[in-house]
C-alpha positions in Angstrom: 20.8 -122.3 -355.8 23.4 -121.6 -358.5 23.5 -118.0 -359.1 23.8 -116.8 -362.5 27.5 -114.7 -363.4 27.7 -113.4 -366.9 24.6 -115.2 -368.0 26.5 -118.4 -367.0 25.2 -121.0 -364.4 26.0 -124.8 -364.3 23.2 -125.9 -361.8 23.7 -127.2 -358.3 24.9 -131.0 -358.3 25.0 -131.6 -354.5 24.7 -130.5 -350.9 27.0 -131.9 -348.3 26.6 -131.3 -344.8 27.4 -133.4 -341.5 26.1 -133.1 -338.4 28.3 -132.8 -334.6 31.0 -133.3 -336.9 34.1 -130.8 -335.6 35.8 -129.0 -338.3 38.9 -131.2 -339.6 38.0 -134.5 -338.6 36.4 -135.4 -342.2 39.8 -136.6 -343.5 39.6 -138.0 -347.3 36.8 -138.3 -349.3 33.5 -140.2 -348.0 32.5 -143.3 -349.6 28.4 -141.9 -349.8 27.8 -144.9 -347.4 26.1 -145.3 -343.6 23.9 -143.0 -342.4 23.2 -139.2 -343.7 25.2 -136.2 -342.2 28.0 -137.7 -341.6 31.7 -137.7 -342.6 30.6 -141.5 -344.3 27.9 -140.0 -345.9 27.6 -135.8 -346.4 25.3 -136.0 -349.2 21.9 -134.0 -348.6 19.0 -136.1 -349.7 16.1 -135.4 -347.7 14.1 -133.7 -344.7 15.7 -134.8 -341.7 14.9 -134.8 -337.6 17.4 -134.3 -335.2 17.4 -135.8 -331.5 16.9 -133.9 -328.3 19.8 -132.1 -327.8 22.2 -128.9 -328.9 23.0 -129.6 -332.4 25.8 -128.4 -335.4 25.3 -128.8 -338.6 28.5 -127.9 -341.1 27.3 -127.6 -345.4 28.1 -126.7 -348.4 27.4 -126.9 -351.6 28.6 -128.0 -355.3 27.6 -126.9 -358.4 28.3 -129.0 -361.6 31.4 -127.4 -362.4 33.1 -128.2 -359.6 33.0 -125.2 -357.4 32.3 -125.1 -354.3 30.4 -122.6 -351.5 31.8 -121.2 -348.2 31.5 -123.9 -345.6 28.5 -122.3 -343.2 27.8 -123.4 -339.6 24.6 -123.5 -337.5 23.7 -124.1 -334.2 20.1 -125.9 -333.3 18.6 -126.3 -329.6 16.3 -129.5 -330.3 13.6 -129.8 -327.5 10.9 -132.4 -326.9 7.9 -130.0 -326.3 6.8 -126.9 -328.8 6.4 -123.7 -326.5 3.3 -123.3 -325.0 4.2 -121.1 -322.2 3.2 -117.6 -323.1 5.3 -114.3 -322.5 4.9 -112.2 -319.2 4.6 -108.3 -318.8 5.7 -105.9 -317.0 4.2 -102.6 -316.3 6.7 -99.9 -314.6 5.7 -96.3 -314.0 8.2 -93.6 -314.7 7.9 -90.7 -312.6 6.9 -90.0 -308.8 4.5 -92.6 -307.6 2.7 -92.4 -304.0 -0.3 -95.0 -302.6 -2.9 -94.7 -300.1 -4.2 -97.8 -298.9 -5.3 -99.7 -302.2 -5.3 -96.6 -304.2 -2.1 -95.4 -306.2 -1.4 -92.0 -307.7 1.2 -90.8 -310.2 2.3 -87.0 -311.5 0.8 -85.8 -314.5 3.8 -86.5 -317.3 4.5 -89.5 -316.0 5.6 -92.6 -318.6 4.1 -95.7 -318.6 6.7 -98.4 -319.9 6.0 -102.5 -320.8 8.7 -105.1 -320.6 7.6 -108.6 -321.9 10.0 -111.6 -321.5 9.0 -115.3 -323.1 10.1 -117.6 -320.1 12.2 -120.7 -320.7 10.5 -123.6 -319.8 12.6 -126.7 -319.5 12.5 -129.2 -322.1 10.7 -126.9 -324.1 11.6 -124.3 -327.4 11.3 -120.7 -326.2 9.9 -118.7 -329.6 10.5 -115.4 -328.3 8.4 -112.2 -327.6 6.3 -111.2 -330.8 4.9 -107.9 -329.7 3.2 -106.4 -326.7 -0.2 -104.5 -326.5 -2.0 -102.2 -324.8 -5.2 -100.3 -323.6 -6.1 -97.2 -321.5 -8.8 -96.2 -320.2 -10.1 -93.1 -318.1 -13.3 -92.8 -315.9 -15.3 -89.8 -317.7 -18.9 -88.9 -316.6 -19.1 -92.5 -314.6 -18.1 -93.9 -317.5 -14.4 -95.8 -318.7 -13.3 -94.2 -322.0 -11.2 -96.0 -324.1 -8.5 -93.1 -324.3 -5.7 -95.1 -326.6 -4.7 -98.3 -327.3 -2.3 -100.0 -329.9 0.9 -102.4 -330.0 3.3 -101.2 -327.4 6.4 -99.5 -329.6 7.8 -97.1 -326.6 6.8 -95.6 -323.3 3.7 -93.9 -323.3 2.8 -90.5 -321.5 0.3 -89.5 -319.8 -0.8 -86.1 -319.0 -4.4 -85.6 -318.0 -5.6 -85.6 -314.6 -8.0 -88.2 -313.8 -8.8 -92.2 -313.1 -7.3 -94.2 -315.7 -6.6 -97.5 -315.9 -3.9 -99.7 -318.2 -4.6 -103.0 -320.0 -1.8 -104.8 -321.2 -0.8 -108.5 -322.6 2.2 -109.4 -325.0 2.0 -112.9 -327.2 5.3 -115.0 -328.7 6.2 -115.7 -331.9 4.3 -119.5 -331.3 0.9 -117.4 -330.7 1.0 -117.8 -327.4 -1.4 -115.1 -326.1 -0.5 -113.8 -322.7 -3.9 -113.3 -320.1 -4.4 -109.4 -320.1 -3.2 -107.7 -317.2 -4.2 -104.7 -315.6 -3.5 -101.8 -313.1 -4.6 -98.7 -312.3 -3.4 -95.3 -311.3 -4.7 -91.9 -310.3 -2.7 -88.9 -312.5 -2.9 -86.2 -309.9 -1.2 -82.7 -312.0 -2.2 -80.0 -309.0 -0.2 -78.7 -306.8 -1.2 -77.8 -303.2 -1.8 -74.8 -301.9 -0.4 -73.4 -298.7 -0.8 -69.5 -296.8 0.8 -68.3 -294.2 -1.6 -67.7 -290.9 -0.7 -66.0 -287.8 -2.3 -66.8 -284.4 -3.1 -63.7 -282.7 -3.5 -59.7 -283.7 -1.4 -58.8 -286.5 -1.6 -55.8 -288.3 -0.3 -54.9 -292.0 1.8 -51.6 -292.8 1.4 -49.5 -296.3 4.2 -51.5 -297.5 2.4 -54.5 -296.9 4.5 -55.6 -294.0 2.2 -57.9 -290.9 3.6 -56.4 -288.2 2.9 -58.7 -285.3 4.5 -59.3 -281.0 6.8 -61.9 -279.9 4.4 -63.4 -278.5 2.8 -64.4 -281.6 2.8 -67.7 -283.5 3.7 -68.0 -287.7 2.2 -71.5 -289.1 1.2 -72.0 -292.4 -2.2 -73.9 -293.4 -2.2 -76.4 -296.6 -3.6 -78.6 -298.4 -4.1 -80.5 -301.5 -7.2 -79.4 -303.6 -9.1 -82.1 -305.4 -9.1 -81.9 -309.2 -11.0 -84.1 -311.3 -11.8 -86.5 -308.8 -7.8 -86.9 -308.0 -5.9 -85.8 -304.3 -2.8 -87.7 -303.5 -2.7 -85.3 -300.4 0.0 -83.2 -299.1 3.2 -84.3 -298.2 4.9 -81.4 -296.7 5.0 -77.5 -296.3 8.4 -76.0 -296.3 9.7 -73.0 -295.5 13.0 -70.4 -295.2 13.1 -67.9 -292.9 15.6 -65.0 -293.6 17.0 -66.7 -296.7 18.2 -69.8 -294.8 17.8 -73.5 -295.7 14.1 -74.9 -296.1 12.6 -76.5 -293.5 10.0 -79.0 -293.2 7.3 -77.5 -291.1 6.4 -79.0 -288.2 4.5 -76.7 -285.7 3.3 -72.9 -284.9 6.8 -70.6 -284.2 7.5 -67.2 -283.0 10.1 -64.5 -284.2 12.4 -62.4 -282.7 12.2 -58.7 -282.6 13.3 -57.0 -286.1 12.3 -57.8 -289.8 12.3 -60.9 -291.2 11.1 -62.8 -294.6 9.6 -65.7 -295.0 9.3 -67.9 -298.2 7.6 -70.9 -298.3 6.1 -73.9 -300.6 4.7 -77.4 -300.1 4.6 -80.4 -302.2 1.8 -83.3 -302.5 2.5 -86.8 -302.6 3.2 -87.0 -306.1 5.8 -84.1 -306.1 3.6 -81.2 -307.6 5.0 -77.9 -306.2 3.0 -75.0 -304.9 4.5 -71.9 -306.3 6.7 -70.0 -303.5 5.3 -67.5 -301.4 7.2 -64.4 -299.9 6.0 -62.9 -296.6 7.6 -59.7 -294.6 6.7 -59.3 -291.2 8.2 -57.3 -288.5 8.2 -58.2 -285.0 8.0 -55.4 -282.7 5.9 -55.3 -278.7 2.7 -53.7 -277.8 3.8 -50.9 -275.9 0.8 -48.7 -276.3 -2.3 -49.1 -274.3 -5.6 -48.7 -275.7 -7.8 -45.3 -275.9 -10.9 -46.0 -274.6 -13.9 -43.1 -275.2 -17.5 -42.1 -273.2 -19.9 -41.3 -275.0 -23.7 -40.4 -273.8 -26.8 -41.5 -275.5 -29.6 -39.1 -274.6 -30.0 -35.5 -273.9 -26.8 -33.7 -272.0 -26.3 -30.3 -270.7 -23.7 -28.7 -268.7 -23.6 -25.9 -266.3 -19.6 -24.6 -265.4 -18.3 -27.9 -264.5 -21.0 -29.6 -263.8 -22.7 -31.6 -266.1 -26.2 -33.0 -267.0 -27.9 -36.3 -268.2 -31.6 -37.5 -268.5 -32.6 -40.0 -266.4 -32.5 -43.5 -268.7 -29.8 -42.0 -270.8 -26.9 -44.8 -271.4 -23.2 -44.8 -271.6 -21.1 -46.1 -274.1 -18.0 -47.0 -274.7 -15.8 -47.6 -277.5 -11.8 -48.5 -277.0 -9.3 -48.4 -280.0 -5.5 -49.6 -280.2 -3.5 -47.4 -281.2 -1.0 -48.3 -284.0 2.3 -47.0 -283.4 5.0 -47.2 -286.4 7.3 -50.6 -286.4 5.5 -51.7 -283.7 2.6 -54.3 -282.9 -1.1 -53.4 -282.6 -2.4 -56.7 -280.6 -6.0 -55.1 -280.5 -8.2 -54.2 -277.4 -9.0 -57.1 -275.4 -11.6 -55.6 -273.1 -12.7 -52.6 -271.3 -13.9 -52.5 -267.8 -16.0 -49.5 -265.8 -17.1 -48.7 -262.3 -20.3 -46.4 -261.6 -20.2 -44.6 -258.5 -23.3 -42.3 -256.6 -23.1 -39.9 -254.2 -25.0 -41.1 -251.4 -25.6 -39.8 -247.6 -22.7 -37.7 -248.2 -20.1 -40.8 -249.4 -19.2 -41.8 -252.9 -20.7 -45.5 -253.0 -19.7 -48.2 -255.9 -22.9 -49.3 -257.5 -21.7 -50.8 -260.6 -18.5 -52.5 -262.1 -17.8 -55.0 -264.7 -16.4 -55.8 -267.6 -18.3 -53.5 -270.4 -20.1 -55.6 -272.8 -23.1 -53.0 -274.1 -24.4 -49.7 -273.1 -25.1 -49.0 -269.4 -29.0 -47.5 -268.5 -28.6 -44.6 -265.9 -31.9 -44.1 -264.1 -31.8 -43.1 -261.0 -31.4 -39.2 -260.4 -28.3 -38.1 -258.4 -24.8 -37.3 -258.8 -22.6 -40.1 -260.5 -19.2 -40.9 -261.0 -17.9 -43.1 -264.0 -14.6 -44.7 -264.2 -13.6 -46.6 -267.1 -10.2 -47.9 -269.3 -9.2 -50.8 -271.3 -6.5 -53.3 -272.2 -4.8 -54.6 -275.2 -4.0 -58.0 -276.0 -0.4 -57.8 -274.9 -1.3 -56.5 -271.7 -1.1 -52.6 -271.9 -3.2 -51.5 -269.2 -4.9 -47.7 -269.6 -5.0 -44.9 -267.2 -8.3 -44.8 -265.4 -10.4 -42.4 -266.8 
C-alpha cells in the first residue's frame, strides 16, 4: 500500500523480498531471473509455500517514484502436520487443602486457579491457548446446581460451605477442544469446637475460678461439627498454660498447687480456628473431711439422756463436703455405719456396711449407731 502524504500517492510498483537470504549478501542489482525470493530474483509475484523448516523472509517495497520502505524481517516455523493436539489444564487450589481417603476438602475463601498450556507436538504447528472455561457446581437438596460458569479470566473464589464440584476444558487457537476435566472438593468454613473437662470433683469459686486437687486430671474434648454436609475433622487442640508456648495436646495432665490459666484453641484439617478459650483454676488439696448427719424418720422422744424411737422407724443419713476457701472440695465418696444392741448385758454389732438407703429399726431394745464418711481425696471423718 502506498499511503497518501499531502494528497499525494504514486502507487506501489513492486515488492522485493528474499528468502534465507542473510542481510548483505545481495550485492548489485538482480537480473529478475531464476527462481522467486532470491537475491536473482526479489520480485513478489505470487502466493508462495515454503519447505519444512525455520524460515526468514527479508522485504520491502517500491512505490513508483522511487522510494523505498524499511527493510522488515520475519521468522516462519514451517511444519508438516496442522495442530491437532489440543491444550491441557490445570486446576490448582489456593488455600489449605486436606483429604481423607478419596474425599478432599478445602477452607472456605479458598481460590480456584486454571493454567492451560498447548503442547508442542513434533513435526507439528503449535496454535497456542485460545481461552479456558469453566463450570461449578454444588450439591443442593440432592441436587448439582450449576452455581457459575464462564471463560476462565482469573482465579475464582469460593466461599460457601458445601459439595461442589469444578468443570474445566481450554481449546487452541486451531479449535482444538480440550476433553472437560473435572474435580471435586468439599469447602468446609467451621471451625471446631473444643472445652476444657476435668476428670474428677471440681468445684467453681464466685469469681468463677474451678478449684480442683493435684490429683486431678485437665484434658480438653473437641471436635469438628458438621455443617452443610462438610467435616474435614479436627486436626489438633492446643493449649498454653500460664502464658507459655502452645502445645499440641496429647493426653489428660495435672497441675501443681497454686493458680494457674489456661488458654486454649484447636484447628480442623483445613485450618479453621476455634476461638480461644481462657480457664482459671486453682489447685489446692482436700484437707477437710466430710460432715456426715443422722436423721430419724418416725416418731422420737427423749427422756434426760435417753432417747426414744418407734419400732420400724429408719435412719438416715446424709454426708456433705465441706468447701473450704482456695482449697479443693473432691465431694463425699461414701459413708459407712455400724448398729450395735445391747444384748445379755454386752454391746453386740448387728449391722455394718456401707450406707446406701435408709436403715429399718425393728426390734425393741437399746441401740447404738456409729456412722462417718469420706471424701474423694481420702479425708476420713471422726466416728460419730
Amino acid at each position: 500500500v502506498d499511503p497518501v502524504s499531502n494528497g499525494v500517492a504514486s502507487g506501489v510498483k513492486a515488492v522485493h523480498y528474499v528468502v534465507d537470504a542473510a542481510p548483505g549478501s545481495c550485492p548489485g542489482e538482480p537480473a529478475f531471473t531464476g527462481p522467486a525470493g532470491t537475491c536473482d530474483n526479489p520480485r513478489y509475484s505470487d502466493p508462495f509455500t515454503l519447505p519444512v523448516g525455520t524460515h526468514t523472509i527479508r522485504y520491502r517495497a517500491f512505490d513508483n517514484a522511487g522510494n523505498q520502505a524499511r527493510i522488515k524481517t520475519v521468522w516462519l516455523t514451517v511444519t508438516a502436520d496442522p495442530d491437532l493436539a489440543p491444550p491441557v489444564t490445570r486446576l490448582y487450589i489456593n488455600g489449605v487443602l486436606a483429604s481423607s481417603g478419596t474425599v478432599e476438602y478445602i477452607q472456605a475463601g479458598s481460590t480456584i486457579t486454571l493454567t492451560a498450556n498447548d503442547p508442542l507436538v513434533e513435526g507439528a504447528v503449535n496454535s497456542g491457548v485460545a481461552l479456558s472455561t469453566y463450570t461449578i457446581a454444588k450439591f443442593i437438596s440432592q441436587y448439582w446446581v450449576t452455581v457459575g460458569s464462564g471463560t476462565y479470566s482469573g482465579p475464582i473464589v469460593i466461599n460457601g460451605e458445601g459439595r461442589y464440584a469444578f468443570y474445566y476444558r481450554s481449546v487452541d487457537n486451531a479449535g482444538n477442544w480440550e476433553p472437560q476435566r473435572s474435580r471435586a472438593r468439599r469447602v468446609d468454613g467451621t471451625p471446631p469446637v473444643t472445652e476444657l473437662l476435668v476428670y474428677g470433683s471440681s468445684t467453681t469459686d464466685a469469681q468463677g475460678n474451678i478449684i480442683v486437687s493435684t490429683d486431678h486430671y485437665i484434658s480438653f474434648i473437641s471436635s469438628d461439627p458438621v455443617s452443610h454436609g462438610v467435616a474435614s475433622g479436627l486436626k489438633d487442640a492446643l493449649f498454653s498454660l500460664d502464658g507459655g508456648t502452645y502445645t499440641v495436646y496429647g493426653s489428660p495432665f495435672a497441675l501443681s498447687v497454686g493458680t494457674h490459666t489456661i488458654h486454649y484453641t484447636a484447628f480442623d484439617n483445613v485450618g479453621n480456628q476455634a476461638p480461644i478459650k481462657t480457664t482459671q483454676l486453682i489447685v489446692g488439696p482436700d484437707l477437710t473431711p466430710p460432715v456426715t448427719r443422722f436423721y430419724v424418720n418416725g416418731v422420737f422422744a427423749s427422756s434426760g439422756t435417753v432417747e426414744y424411737i418407734q419400732s420400724g422407724s429408719s435412719l438416715t443419713l446424709v454426708a456433705g463436703d465441706p468447701l473450704v476457701e482456695s482449697a479443693m472440695q473432691s465431694g463425699v465418696a461414701f459413708s459407712t455405719y455400724s448398729i450395735e444392741k445391747f444384748i445379755s448385758q454386752e454391746w453386740v454389732t448387728v449391722g455394718s456396711g456401707t450406707y446406701s438407703r435408709p436403715i429399718v429399726i425393728n426390734g425393741e431394745g437399746r441401740y447404738t449407731f456409729h456412722y462417718r464418711s469420706v471424701d474423694n481425696a481420702g479425708n476420713w471423718e471422726p466416728q460419730k
